[in-house]
N, C-alpha and C positions, 0 to 999 in steps of 0.2 A: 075830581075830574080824572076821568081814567084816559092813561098815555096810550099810544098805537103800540100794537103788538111786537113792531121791531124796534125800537129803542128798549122795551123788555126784555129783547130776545139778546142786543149789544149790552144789556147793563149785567145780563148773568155771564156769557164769554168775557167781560173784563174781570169777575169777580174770579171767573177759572185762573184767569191768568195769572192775576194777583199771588192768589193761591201756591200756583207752580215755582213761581219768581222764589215764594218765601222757601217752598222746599230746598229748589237748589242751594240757596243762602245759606242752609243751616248745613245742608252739606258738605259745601265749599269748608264751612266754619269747624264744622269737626276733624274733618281732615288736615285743617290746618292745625288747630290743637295737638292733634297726633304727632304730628311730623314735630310741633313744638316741645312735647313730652318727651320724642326721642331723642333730641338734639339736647336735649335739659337733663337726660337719664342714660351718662356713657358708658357707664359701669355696667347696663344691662345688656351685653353684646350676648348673641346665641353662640354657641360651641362652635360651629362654623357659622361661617358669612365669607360672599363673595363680594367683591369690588370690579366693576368691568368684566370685559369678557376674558383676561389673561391674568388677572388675579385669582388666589384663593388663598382664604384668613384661616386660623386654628389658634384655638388656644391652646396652650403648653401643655395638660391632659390630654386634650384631641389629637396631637402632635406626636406624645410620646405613645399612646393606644395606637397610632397608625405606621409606628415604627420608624419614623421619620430621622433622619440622621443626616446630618447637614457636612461638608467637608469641603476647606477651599481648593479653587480650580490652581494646579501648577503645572510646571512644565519640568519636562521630565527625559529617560531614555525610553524608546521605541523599538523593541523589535518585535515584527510581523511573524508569523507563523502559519504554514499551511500544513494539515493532514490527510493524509491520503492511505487507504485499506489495505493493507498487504497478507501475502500468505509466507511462511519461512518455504524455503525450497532447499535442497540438495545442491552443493557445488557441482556443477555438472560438466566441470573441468575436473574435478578430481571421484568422477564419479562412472563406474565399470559394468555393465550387463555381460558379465561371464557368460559365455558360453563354448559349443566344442565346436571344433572344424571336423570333425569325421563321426558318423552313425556309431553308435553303441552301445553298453549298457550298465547301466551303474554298480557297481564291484561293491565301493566303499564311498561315503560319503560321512566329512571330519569336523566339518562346522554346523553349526547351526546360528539363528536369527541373532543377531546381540553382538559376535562372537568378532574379539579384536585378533585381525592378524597381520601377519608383515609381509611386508614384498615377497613374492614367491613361495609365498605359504602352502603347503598342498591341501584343496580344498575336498577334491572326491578324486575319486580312479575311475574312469570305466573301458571294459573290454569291447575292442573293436575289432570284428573280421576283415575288416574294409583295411586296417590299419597292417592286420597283420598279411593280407594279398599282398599289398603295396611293398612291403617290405622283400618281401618274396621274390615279387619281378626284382627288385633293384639288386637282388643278390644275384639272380640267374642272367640279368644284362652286366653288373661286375664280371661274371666269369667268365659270361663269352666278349667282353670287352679284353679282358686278359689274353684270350686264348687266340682273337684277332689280331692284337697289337703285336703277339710272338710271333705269328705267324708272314705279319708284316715285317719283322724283321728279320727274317729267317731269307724273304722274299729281295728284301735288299742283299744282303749281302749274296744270295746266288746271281743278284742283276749285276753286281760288280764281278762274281767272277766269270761274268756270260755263260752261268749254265741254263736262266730262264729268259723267257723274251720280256721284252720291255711292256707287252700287252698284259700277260701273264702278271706282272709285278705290279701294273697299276687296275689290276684288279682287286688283289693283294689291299690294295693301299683305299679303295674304294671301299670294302670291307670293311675296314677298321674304321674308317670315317663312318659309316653308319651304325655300327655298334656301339662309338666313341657317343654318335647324338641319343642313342636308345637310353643309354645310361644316366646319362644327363638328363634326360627327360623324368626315368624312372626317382632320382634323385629329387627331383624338382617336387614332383610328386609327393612325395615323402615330406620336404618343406611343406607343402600345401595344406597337408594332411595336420601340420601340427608340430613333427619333430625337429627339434632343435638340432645344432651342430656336435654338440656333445655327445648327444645319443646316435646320430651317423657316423661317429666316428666309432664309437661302439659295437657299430653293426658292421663297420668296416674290419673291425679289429676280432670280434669274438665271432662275425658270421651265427649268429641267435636271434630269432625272431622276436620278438618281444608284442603283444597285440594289446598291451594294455596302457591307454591314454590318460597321462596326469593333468590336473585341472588343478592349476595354482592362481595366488591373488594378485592383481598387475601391479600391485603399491598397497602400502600399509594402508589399513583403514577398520571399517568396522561393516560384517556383513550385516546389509537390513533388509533382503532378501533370500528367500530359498526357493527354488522349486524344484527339487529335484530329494527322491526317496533311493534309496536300496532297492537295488534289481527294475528302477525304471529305463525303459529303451528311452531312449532321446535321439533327436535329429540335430540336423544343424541350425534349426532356426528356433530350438529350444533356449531358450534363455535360465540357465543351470544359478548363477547367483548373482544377486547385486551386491557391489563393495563400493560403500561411500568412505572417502575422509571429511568427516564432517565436524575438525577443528575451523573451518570455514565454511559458511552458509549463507546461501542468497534470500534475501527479502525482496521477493518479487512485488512493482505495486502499476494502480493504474490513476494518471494524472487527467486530469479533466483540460480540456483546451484552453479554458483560462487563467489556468495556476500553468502553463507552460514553461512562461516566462519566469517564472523561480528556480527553478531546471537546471545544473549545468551536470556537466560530465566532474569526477574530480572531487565534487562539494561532499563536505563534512556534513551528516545528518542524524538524526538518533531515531531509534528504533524504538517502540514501546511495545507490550505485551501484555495480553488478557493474562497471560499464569502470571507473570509479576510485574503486578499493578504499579510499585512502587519504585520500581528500578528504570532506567534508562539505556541504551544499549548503543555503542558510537560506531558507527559506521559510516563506507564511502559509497557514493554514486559512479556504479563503475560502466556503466551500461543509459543508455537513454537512446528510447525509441527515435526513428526517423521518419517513421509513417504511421499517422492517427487511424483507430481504430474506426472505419465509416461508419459501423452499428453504433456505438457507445462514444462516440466522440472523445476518445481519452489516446494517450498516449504508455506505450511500455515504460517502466523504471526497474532497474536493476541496483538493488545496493548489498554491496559484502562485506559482513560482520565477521568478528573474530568468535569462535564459540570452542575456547580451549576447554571450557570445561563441561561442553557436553548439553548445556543447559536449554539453548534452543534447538528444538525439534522442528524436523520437516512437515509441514501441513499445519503447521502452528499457526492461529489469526494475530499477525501485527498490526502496529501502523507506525508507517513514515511520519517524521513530522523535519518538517524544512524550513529553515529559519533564512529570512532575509538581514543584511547589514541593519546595526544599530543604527537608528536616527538619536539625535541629541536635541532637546532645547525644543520640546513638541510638546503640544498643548494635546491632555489624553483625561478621557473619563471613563469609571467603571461603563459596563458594558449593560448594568442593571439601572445605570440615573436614566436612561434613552428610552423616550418612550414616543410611541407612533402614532399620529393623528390625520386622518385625510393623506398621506402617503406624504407626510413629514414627520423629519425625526423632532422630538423636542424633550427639552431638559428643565427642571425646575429650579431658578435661582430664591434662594433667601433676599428677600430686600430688606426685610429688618424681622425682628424676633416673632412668629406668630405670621407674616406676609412671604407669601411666594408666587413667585412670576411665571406663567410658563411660557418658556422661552425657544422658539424655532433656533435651530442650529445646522450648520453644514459640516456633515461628518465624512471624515476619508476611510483608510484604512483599516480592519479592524483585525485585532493575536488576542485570540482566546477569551478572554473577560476586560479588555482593555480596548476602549475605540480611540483612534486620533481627532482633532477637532480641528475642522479650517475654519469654521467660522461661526458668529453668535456668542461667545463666550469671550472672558478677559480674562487673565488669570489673576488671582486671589477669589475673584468671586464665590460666594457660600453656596454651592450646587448640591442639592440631594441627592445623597447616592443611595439612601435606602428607602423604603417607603414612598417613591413618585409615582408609584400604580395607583394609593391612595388618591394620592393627588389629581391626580388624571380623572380619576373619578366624580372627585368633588368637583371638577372642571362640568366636567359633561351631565351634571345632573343640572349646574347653574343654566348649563346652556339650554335643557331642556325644559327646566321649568319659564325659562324668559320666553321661548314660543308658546308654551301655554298661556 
């Protein structure tokens, strides 16, 4: 006897379902096998494996291949250090832009560029008409100053024996007072011009014109300028030579607004240099700006080194480096364990041989290849100081395959 159409049509969907039921089963069944096989086979761990999202495993190959090098956390001295761009400059207290007070024309010239000399060294000669005018007047206001002053006294004594009138004599006397200021004047001149009181005294005494202007060095030093040839005319606002003493030299530099505060007037600093790399060079902060630069946001520094022996030169590229007071008893990691994740710092600790943590940290201060550590860290703990870029790595490849 044949069934109705729909109990045939319920007897095949249960038979599907049956079906389906038995697949998942067997499913279920091999995956659990699996998981059983792994749990039962320790020894079979892959070269890497992660645990969580702040672990990563390695084996002792994978470890040393990634350069990994483990070091416990201590505590230690601390000193900070800031560097700043400098150029060497010229003392420019002990530093002279020679030139002439009076028009003339170069005679002789005794130095050249390099060339050390001393106080009042004679540098050039030059002939000056201007020099030798001047001289001139002051000789012809001398003699008619003479010739007045007799005359006024020639004037007194006729006023005492009432042969001249009293108008007569203090005209006389009027005279000389105006000749007395000519000569003074013309003298003054003469100073003006350049000549010293040795050489007026000279002119006083031998009455000889002399028209040629010495150009001596203000203080010992070394000339590192020239401009001036044989038989060049020169003015007065020719700059004839530079004389530096550059047994001292400034290291000009520019601080940025927030290194200010390391800044004082006074402080001990060291100087480094491109020509030698390997030396250090002790110098004072003698000099500190008072008004920040508005374009560049920096502040002037001025520090003065000793350079007896000549070694740094003007225009030379330094740098400042400025040390703050030693801290004591601070917790500090190389500057290579810190690595950055989502705009945190983090460091990888060993939790036991082949396991590493990585670990968020709150870091302070940091001098050169050493950062201070306020927080996240204990000290003894095994931090890697070499090879946590690996590691970082291996972090973010785990994270990327868990979204997949």
């Amino acid at each position: 006897m044949r069934q109705p159409r729909i109990f045939q049509r319920l007897g095949r969907i249960s038979l599907a379902l049956l079906a389906t039921l038995s697949v998942v089963a067997l499913g279920l069944g091999s995956l659990t096998g699996c998981a059983k096989e792994s749990d039962e086979a320790p020894g079979a761990k892959p070269a890497v494996a992660t645990a969580g999202p702040r672990l990563v495993r390695l084996k002792p190959e994978a470890a040393a291949a990634a350069g990994v090098e483990v070091r416990p956390v201590a505590r230690g001295e601390f000193r900070m250090h800031r560097d700043f761009p400098a150029t060497v400059q010229p003392n420019k207290n002990k530093l002279a832009e020679v030139t002439t007070l009076v028009r003339g024309r170069a005679t002789d010239v005794y130095v050249d560029v390099g060339t050390d000399v001393a106080g009042g060294a004679l540098l050039a000669k030059l002939y000056s008409s201007d020099l030798g005018l001047a001289q001139s007047t002051y000789l012809k206001s001398a003699a008619k100053l003479h010739e007045a002053e007799l005359a006024y006294e020639r004037a007194r004594g006729l006023l005492e024996d009432k042969a001249i009138s009293l108008a007569e004599f203090q005209k006389k006397e009027a005279e000389a007072k105006s000749v007395r200021a000519e000569a003074r004047e013309a003298r003054d001149r003469l100073h003006v011009l350049g000549m010293q009181e040795p050489e007026l005294q000279r002119l006083d005494r031998e009455h000889a014109i002399s028209a040629y202007v010495p150009i001596h060095a203000p203080f010992a030093g070394r000339v590192i300028a020239r401009n001036l040839a044989k038989g060049e005319v020169v003015e007065t606002s020719h700059e004839l030579f530079t004389v530096a003493d550059l047994s001292e030299v400034w290291v000009v530099a520019n601080v940025p607004e927030k290194d200010v505060r390391f800044i004082r007037r006074n402080q001990a600093v060291e100087v480094r240099l491109a020509a030698y790399p390997q030396e250090a060079f002790q110098g004072t902060i003698t000099y500190v700006g008072d008004v920040l630069d508005p374009a560049t946001r920096t502040m002037g520094l001025r520090v003065t080194v000793p350079n007896r022996d000549g070694r740094l030169k003007p225009e030379m590229f330094a740098t400042v480096r400025v040390y703050t007071n030693t801290e004591t008893g601070v917790l500090t990691v190389p500057s290579a364990a810190i690595q950055r994740d989502q705009q945190r710092a983090l460091v990888f600790v060993q939790i036991e041989p082949g396991t590493f943590e990585a670990r968020p940290v709150t870091l302070g201060d940091e001098s050169g290849e050493t950062t201070k550590v306020l927080g996240g860290l204990r000290e003894g703990e095994a931090l890697v100081i070499q090879g946590a870029f690996a590691l970082k790595s291996e972090l973010e490849h785990h994270k990327i395959e868990e979204i997949r």
